[in-house]
C-alpha positions in Angstrom: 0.0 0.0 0.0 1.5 3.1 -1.0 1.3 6.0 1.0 1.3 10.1 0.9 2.6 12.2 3.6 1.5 15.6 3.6 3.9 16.9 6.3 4.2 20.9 4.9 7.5 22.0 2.4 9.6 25.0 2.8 11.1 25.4 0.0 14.7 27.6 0.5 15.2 30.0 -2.7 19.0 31.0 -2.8 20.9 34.6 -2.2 20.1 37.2 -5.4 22.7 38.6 -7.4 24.8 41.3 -6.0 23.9 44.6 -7.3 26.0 46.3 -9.6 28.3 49.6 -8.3 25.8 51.6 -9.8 22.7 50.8 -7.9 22.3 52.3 -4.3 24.2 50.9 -1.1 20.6 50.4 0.3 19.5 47.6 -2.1 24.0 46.5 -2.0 22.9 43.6 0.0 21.3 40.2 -0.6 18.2 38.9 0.4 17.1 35.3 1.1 13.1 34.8 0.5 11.6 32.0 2.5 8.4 30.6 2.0 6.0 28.1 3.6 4.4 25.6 1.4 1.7 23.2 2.7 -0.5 20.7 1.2 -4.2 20.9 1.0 -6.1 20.5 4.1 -7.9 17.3 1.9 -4.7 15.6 0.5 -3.7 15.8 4.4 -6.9 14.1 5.5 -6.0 11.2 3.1 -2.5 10.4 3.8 -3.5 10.4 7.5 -6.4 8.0 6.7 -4.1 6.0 4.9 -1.3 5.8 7.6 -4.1 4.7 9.7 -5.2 2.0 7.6 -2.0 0.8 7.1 -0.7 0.8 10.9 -4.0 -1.6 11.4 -3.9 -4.1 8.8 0.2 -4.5 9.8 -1.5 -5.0 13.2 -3.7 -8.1 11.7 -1.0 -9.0 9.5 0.6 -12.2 11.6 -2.8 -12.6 13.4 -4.0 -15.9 10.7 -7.4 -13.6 10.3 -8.0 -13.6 14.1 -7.2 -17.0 14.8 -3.5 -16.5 16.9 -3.4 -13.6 18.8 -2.0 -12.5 22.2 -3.2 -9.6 24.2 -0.9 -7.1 23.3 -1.8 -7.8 19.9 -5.8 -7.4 20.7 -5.0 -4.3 22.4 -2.9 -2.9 19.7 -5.8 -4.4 17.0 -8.5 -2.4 19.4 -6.7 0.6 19.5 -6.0 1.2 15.7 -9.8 -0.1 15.1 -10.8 3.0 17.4 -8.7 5.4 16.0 -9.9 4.2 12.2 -13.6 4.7 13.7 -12.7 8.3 14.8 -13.5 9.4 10.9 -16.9 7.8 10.9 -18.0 10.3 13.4 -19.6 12.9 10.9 -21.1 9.8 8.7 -24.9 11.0 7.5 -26.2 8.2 6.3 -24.5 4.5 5.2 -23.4 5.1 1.6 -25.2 2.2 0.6 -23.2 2.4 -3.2 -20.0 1.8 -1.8 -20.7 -0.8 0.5 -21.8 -2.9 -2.2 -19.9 -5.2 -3.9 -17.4 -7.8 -2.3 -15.3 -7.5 0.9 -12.2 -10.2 1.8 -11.7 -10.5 6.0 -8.3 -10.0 6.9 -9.5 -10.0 10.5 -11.9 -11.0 12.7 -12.7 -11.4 16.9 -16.1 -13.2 16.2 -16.6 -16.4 17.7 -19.0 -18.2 15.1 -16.0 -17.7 12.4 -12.7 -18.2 14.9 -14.5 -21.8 15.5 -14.1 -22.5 11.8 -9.9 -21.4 11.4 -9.6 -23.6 15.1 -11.4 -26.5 13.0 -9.0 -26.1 10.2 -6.2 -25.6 12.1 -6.8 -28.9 14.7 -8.4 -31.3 11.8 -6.3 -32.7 8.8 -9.4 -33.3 7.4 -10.9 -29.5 7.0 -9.5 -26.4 5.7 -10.8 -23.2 5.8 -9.9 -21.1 2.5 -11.0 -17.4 1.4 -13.6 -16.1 3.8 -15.9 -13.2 2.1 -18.7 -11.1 3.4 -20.9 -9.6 -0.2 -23.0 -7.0 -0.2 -26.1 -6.7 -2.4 -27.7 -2.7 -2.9 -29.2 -2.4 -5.5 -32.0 -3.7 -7.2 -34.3 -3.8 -3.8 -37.8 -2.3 -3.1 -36.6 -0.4 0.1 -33.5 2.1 -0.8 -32.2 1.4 2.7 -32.2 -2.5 2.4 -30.4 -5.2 0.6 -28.4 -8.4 0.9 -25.4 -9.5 2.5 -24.1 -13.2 2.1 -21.2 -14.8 3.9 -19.3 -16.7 2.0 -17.0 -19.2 3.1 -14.5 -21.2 0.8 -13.7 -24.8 2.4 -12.2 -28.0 1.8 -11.3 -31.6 2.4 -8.2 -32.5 1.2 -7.9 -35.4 -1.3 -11.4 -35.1 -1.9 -12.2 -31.7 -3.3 -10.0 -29.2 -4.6 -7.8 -27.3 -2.3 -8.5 -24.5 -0.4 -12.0 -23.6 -2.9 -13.4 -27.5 -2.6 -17.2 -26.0 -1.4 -18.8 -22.6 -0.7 -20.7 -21.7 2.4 -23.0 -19.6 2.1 -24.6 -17.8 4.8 -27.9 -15.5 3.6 -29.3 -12.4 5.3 -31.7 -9.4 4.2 -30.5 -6.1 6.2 -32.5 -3.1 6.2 -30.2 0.3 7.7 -32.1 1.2 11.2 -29.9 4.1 12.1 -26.3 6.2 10.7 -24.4 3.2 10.7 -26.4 0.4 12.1 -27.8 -2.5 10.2 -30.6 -4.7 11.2 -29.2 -8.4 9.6 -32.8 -11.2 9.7 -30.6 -13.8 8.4 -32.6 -16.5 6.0 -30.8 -19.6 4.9 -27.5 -21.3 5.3 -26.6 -22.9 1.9 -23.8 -25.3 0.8 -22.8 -25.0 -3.1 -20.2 -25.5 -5.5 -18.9 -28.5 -4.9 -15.4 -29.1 -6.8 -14.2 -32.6 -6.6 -10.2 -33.2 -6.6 -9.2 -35.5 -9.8 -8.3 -38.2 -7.4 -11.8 -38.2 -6.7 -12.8 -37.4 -10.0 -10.5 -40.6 -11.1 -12.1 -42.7 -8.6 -15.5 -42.4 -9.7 -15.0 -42.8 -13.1 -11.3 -44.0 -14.5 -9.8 -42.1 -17.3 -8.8 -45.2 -18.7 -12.1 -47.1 -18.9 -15.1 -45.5 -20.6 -17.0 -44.0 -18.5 -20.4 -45.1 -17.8 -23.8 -43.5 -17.3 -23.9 -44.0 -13.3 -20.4 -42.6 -12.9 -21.1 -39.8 -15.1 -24.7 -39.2 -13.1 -22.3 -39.4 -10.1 -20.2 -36.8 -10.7 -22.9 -34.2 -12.3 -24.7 -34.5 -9.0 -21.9 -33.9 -7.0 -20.6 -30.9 -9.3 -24.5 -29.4 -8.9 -25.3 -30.3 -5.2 -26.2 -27.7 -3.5 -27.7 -27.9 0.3 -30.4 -24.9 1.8 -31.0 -25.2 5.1 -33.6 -22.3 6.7 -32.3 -20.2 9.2 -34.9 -19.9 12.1 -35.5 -19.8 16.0 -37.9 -22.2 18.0 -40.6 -19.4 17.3 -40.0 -20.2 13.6 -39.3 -16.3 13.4 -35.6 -15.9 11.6 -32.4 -15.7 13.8 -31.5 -11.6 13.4 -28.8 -8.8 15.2 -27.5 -6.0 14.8 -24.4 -5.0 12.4 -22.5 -1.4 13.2 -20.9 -0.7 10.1 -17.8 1.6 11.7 -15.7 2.6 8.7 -16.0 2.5 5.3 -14.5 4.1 2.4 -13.5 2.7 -1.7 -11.2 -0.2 0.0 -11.3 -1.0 3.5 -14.9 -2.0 6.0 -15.0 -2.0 9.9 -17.7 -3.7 11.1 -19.0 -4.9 14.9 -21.6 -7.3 15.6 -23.5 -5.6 18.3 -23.7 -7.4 21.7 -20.3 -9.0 22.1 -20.6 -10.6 18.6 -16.7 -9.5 17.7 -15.4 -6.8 15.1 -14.3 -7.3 11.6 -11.8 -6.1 9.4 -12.4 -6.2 5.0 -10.7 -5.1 2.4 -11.9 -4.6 -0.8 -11.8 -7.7 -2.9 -13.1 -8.7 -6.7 -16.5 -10.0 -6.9 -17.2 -13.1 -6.7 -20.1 -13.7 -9.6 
């Protein structure tokens, strides 16, 4: 990440000429002009944003997204979270345009997603790839709603492909209930995408024999499977919290799941259909 400092410039201009004989003794000697240079107050602004930005994701850097941290390290994360937050302070209104699109987590504190990198990191069976969090603006009924979807790349080695095997998917409509909350009613975990490894692949159905109608049925269902499972409480009403959307600008979200739920750190990232 490159950054811009906008510390202010004084520029230094150099002796004039001596006059000549013929000019009077009060203008004989030299001058030296100095003059103060600063940049704009808004180019300023961003290279201290961008320090900022990146002083916290060097904090996250060696943190595995979360998943090893010691409490210096928390309390360092904390601290550069806050001061990030500071420039959220005037926000209006969510700029619902920018936050849509895709988002990567470099970082998070939330216990639902820690217990997935502990998985990974204790089983030899389970890993835990790119984990995304996609926002969807446009296109909905209520200008202050939309969709977000959690998505989750995982694997089993040997069996599906590494690191992007499957796709979790977790669904939820959000409607913006203040400056920079979100109300999340979360709808429908879904598992999708299922890419089989060629061991697999080879398993089911042997390059080297033809390959018949079963083992090709086998391996379209599993490259189509896709799982929904409805998101709901014993009241049969959906599962729903709070989302305090803390930063945001072109690249970077902050984001806290009100009541303890942890804080999150995204980046920008391309999207993903």
């Amino acid at each position: 990440m490159e950054l811009a400092f906008g510390s202010p410039l004084l520029l230094l201009y150099p002796p004039s000429p001596s006059p000549s004989p013929s000019r009077s003794p009060s203008r004989s000697s030299s001058t030296t002009t100095r003059r103060n240079f600063s940049l704009p107050s808004s180019l300023a602004y961003d290279s201290e944003i961008e320090t900022k930005k990146h002083k916290l994701l060097s904090c996250v850097q060696e943190t595995q997204r979360g998943l090893v941290t010691t409490p210096d390290q928390r309390s360092l994360i904390e601290e550069a979270l806050v001061s990030m937050e500071t420039y959220s302070n005037n926000l209006i209104q969510i700029d619902l345009p920018k936050l849509d699109g895709t988002w990567r987590l470099q970082y998070t504190s939330a216990p639902d997603v820690l217990i997935l990198l502990q998985a990974a990191a204790i089983l030899p069976f389970f890993q835990v790839g790119q984990i995304f969090q996609k926002f969807e603006c446009g296109g909905q009924s209520n200008a202050n709603a939309g969709v977000i979807r959690n998505v989750v790349r995982w694997s089993i080695p040997n069996l599906l492909e590494e690191q992007e095997g499957a796709t979790l998917l977790v669904s939820a409509k959000f409607t913006v209930v203040s400056v920079r909350n979100i109300y999340l009613k979360f709808q429908e975990i879904t598992v999708q995408d299922i890419n089989i490894s060629e061991e697999l692949q080879a398993l089911i159905a042997p390059a080297i024999l033809p390959r018949s109608f079963i083992s090709l049925q086998i391996l379209q269902f599993l490259r189509t499977f896709k799982a929904q499972i409805p998101v709901r409480d014993p009241g049969r009403e959906s599962v729903g919290g709070l989302y305090y959307l803390s930063y945001l600008d072109d690249n970077m979200l902050l984001g806290r799941a009100v009541g303890g739920g942890g804080v999150f750190v995204f980046t920008r990232a391309q999207s993903l259909y």
